[in-house]
C-alpha positions, -999 to 999 in steps of 0.1 A, spaced: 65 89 30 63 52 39 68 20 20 40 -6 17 46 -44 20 13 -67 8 14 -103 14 -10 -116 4 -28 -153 11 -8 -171 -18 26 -162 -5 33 -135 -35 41 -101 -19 39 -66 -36 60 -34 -21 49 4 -31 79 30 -20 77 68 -14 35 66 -11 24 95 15 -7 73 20 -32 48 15 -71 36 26 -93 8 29 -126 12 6 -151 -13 -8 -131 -37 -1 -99 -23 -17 -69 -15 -2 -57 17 -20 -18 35 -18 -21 71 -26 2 96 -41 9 132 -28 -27 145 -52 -49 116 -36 -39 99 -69 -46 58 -67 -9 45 -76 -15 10 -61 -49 -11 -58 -52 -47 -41 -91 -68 -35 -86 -69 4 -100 -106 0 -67 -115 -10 -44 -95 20 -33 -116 46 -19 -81 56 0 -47 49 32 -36 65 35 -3 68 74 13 72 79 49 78 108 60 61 125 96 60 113 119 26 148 123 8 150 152 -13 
């Protein structure tokens, strides 16, 4: 699992948690859940850029 931090140009941020993981399509930058489930959706025109932390699955 990894946690997603989006800044984005306006100085707002946005942080997913526990997402297995994510793409970049049409201009979208999409988070993912475990069935390739869309959970989080950002314009990429608006990213100034993602963080990506891996973090230990706790069960």
């Amino acid at each position: 699992m990894a946690r997603y931090e989006i800044n984005y140009l306006d100085g707002s941020t946005d942080t997913v948690t526990n997402a297995p993981g994510h793409e970049w399509s049409a201009g979208v930058f999409l988070v993912l859940d475990a069935q390739k489930r869309t959970i989080y959706l950002a314009p990429t025109a608006n990213i100034r850029s993602v963080l990506i932390h891996d973090e230990a699955a706790t069960d």
